[in-house]
N, C-alpha and C positions, 0 to 999 in steps of 0.2 A: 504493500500500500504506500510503504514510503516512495519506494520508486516513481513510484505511480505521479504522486506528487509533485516531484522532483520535475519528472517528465512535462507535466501541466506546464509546472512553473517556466522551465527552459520556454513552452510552444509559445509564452503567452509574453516572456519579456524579448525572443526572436520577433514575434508579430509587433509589438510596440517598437522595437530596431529597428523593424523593416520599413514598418509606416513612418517612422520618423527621418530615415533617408530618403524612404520615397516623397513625403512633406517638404525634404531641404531640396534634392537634386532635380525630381520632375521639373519647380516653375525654374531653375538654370536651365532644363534642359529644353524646356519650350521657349524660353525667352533665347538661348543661343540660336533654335530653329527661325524663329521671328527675327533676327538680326541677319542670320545666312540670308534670308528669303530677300529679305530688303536690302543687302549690299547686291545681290544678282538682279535686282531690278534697276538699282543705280548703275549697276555695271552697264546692261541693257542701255538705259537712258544717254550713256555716253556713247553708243556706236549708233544709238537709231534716230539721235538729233542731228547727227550729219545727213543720215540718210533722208530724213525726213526734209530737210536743208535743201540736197543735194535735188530729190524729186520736185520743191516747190520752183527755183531757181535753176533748173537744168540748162535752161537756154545760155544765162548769163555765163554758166559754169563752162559750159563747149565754149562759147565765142574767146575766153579764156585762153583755151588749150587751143583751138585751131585758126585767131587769128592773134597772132602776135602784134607786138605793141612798136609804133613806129619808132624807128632807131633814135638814140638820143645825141649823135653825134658820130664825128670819125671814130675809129678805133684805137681806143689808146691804150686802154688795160694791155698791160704786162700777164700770160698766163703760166704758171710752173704747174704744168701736171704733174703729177706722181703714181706709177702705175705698181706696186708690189704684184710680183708673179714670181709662184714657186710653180715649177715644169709646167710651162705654159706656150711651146713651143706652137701646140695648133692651131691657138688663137689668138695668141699677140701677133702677130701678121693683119689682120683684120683690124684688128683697134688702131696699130700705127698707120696701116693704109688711112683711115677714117680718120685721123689726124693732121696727117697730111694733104687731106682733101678739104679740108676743111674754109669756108668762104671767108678767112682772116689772114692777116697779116704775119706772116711766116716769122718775122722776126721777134714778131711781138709771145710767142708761145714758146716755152723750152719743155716737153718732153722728156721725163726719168723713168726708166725702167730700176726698179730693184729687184733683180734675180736673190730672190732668198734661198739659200738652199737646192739652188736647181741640179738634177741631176740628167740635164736633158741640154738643148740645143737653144734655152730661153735668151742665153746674154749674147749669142751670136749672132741671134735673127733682129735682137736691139740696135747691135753697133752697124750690124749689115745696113740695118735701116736708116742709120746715121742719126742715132738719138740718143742721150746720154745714158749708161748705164751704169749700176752701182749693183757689183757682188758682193755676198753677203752669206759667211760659211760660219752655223754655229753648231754648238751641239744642241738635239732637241731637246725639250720641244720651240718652236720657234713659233709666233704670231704676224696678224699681217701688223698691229701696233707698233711692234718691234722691229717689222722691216720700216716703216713710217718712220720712228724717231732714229731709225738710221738713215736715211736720207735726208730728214732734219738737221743732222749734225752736219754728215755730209756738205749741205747743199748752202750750211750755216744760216739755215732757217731761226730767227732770232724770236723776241718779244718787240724788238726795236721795228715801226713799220719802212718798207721799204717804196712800195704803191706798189707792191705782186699780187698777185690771187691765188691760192694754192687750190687745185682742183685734186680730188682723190679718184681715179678712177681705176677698176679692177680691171685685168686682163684678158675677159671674156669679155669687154664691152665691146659696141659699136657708138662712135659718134657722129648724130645726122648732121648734115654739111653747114646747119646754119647752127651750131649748139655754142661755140665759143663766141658767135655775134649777137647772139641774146644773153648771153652772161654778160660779155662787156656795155651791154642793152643796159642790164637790171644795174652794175657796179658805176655806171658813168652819171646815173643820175642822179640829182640833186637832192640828199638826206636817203641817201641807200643806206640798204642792211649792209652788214660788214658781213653776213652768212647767208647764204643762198642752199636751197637742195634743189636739183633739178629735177627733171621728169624723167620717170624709171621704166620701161616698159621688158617683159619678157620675149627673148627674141626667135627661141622655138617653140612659141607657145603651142605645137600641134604635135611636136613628136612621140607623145604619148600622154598618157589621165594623168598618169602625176603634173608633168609640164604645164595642161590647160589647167588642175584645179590651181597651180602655184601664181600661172600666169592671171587667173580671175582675182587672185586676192593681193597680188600687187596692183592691180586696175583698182579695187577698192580704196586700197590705201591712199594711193594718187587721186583718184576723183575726188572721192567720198570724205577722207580722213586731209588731204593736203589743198584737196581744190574747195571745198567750203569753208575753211579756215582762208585760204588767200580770198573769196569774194567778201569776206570781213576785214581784210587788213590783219589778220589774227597773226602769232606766231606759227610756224608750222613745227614739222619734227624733222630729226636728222636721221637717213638711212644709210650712212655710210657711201658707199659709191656713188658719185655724180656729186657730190660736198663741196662745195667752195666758198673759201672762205679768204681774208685778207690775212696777209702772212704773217703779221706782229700776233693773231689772236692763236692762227696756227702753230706759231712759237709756243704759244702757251699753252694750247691741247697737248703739244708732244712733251709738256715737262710734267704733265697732273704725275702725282705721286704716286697713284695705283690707277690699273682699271683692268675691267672684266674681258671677257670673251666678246661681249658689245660693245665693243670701243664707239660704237655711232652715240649710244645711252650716255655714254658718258660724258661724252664731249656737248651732248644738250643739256645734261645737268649741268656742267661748269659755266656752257653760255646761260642758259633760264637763270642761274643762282645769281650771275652777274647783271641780269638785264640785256643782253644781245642779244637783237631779235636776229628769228630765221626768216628768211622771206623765202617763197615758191616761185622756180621759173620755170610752168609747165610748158614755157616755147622754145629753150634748151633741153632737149631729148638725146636719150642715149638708152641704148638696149642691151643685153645682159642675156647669157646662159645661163640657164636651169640646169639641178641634173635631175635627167629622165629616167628615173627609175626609185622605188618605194625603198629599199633600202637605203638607198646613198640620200633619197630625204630626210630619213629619220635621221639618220644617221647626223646631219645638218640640221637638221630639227632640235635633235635633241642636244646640242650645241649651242644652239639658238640660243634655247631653254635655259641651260645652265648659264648664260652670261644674261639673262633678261632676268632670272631670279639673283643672279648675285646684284646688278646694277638697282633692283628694288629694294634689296636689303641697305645698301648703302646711300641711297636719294629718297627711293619713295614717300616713306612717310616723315621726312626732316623737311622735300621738298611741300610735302601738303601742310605740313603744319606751318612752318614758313610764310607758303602762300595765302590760306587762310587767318594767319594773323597779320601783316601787311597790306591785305588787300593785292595779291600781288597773282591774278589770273592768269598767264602764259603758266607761274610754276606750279597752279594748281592742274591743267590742264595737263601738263605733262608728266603731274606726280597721278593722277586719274589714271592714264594711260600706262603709267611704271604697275600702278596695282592691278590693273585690268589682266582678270586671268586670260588665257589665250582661249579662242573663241570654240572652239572643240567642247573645252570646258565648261565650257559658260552654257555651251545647247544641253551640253548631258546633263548639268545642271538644270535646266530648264524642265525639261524632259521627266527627269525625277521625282521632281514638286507636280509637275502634273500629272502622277500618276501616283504620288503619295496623297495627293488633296482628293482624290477619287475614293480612298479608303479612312482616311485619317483626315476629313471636311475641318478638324476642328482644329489643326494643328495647323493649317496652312493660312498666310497671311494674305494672298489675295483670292478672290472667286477659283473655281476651277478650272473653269472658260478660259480665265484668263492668263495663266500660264498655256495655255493651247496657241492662245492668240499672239503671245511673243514666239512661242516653235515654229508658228508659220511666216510669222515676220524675219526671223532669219531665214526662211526658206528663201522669203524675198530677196533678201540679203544676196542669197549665195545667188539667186538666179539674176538679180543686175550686176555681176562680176563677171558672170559669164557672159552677159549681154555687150558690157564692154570690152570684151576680146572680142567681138562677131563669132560667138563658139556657133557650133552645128546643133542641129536640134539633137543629134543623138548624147551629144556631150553635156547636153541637160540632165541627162540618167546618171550623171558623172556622180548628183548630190545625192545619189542613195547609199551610195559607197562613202558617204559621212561617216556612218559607226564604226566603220575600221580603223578610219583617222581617225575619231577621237578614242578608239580605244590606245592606239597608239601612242595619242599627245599622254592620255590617262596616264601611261605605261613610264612615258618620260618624267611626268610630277612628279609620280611616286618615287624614280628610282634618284631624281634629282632632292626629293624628302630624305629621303636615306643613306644623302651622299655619295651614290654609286655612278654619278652621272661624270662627262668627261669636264676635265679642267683645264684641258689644253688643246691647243689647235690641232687639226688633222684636215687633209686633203679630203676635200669628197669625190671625187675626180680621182678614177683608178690608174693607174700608169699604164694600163692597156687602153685607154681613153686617150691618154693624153699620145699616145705615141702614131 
């Protein structure tokens, strides 16, 4: 009978345990649920007010991008390209021809090749083409940043201005014949930005579904995310290739003290933090290879990943807090965009809640409808990315094969959560590719 007792007593002060955790953690755990829900609705809010921008003002937005702006004078800008290519022997041919062709004053552009690490025929096809080149032999791993502020040195790229313009561009690009005349366009006028990004377009958008889904969502970025921030005067972002900037601030990018796998992220934190603005020149075009095939994406994907989470650890939320105590909008905009999970996540996300709000009505912060209503709005999403490459209607079926991709971005979070993800540069371009 004592037992017996004993046993009550144990069932009755577990159930008084249990209710009293379940009393403390359930309203955390619903109130965490109501905070998730509402930062993926802010999140939302930040990609569909462009879009929503971008569909009211379409007209304004194209005349933009396809009638450029009358020249503001002769050509006087100074340009120093800078091209890093590690064994890039099949496609730098292409970019120096496209250099050389270009509707500007020969004298006025100096062309650098940095062979990083080549173990191919890259600084041959440079000097062949009679354009400055700079080798560059270390132990790995080696970055393109690092080939950068070696040709900074090199080139005794300072803080002190000179009246240069340093353009960044990759060694799979192509430059259209007018792109250095509408930079010296946007740099000659009177109260210009001192940083420019230009207009990015993918150049075998059709060689296969990876190529069209990667080429739609750089068209996004450009229209959507860079072309309704310039019909406001706004800041835009920095993507890295097609960068130009005046050489005294370029001095000062190649000395920041650290930076990530995203050297583009960073170098817009150090202007945003300063106040220099970026301005968009979508009448300077230049086109760029993909690589064509689902491994070698991830593969850059998940590259991506690791240098877009370490650049949010380090700015993100200093630059939000920052900007929201200031009053200071370009660094709120660009700290929105450092936290903005990548978009994969954001649908499964979405995706989740509307089909958790179907069983669990009580727990969900908005109607049930209306998570449906955002899954279809990025459907829209994905279907004007595709619209702006003129995909084929069969390439519209492209978006069903979405859950692959984000199980894959998933795959990257998690392994980039657990520290497994890479921390150094790597070629995604096989040597049987490049040869």
């Amino acid at each position: 009978m004592k037992v017996s007792q004993n046993k009550v007593l144990g069932a009755i002060l577990l159930i008084v345990l249990l209710s009293a955790i379940n009393g403390v953690f359930k309203p955390l755990m619903v109130s965490s649920l109501y905070v998730m829900q509402a930062l993926i609705v802010l999140y939302c809010l930040h990609i569909f007010i462009p879009l929503v921008i971008f569909i009211l003002f379409y007209t304004n937005i194209r005349d933009m991008f396809y009638k450029p702006a009358a020249p503001a004078g002769p050509n006087t800008t100074e340009f120093l390209l800078l091209i890093p290519a590690h064994n890039e022997e099949r496609l730098l041919p292409t970019l120096l021809s496209s250099i050389h062709a270009q509707n500007y004053p020969a004298s006025l552009v100096t062309p650098v090749v940095i062979a990083d690490n080549c173990q191919d025929t890259t600084a041959t096809i440079a000097r062949q083409a009679g354009v400055t080149c700079l080798e560059r032999f270390t132990k790995p791993p080696s970055d393109k940043m690092q080939a950068l502020m070696y040709a900074s040195e090199k080139m005794a790229i300072t803080s002190q201005a000179r009246g240069r313009v340093v353009c960044v561009i990759d060694a799979d690009c192509r430059l259209e014949r007018n792109f250095l005349m509408e930079l010296d366009n946007m740099f000659s006028r009177p109260e210009a930005a001192a940083a420019v990004q230009t207009y990015r377009y993918v150049n075998n958008t059709f060689a296969s579904d990876v190529t069209v889904l990667d080429a739609a969502a750089e068209a996004l970025r450009q229209w959507l995310l860079s072309g309704t921030r310039k019909l406001f005067g706004m800041d835009t972002f920095v993507y890295g290739l097609g960068f130009a900037v005046r050489d005294n601030i370029f001095g000062e990018l190649m000395r920041l003290p650290e930076y990530s796998l995203a050297e583009d992220k960073d170098w817009k934190a150090y202007l945003v933090e300063r106040e220099i603005k970026v301005d968009f020149c979508p009448a300077a075009r230049l086109s760029y290879e993909v690589v064509d095939n689902s491994q070698a994406f991830q593969k850059q994907r998940s590259r991506w990943l690791a240098g877009h989470f370490e650049t949010l650890k380090k700015h993100g939320f200093r630059l939000l807090g920052q900007g929201l105590l200031h009053g200071k909008f370009a660094q709120i905009d660009f700290a929105c965009e450092l936290l903005q999970p990548p978009r994969s996540i954001l649908l499964f996300s979405i995706l989740f809640f509307a089909i958790a709000s179907f069983f669990f009505p009580q727990y969900s912060l908005l109607a049930g409808w209306t998570w449906w209503v955002l899954a279809v709005v990025f459907v829209l999403y994905g279907f004007i990315g595709l619209r702006l490459i003129r995909a084929k209607r069969h390439h519209y079926l492209l978006l069903l094969s979405g859950l692959n991709l984000m199980l894959n971005i998933l795959k990257s979070v998690v392994a980039i959560t657990f520290g497994k993800s890479s921390q150094t540069w790597a070629a995604t371009r096989t040597a049987a590719k490049q040869a």
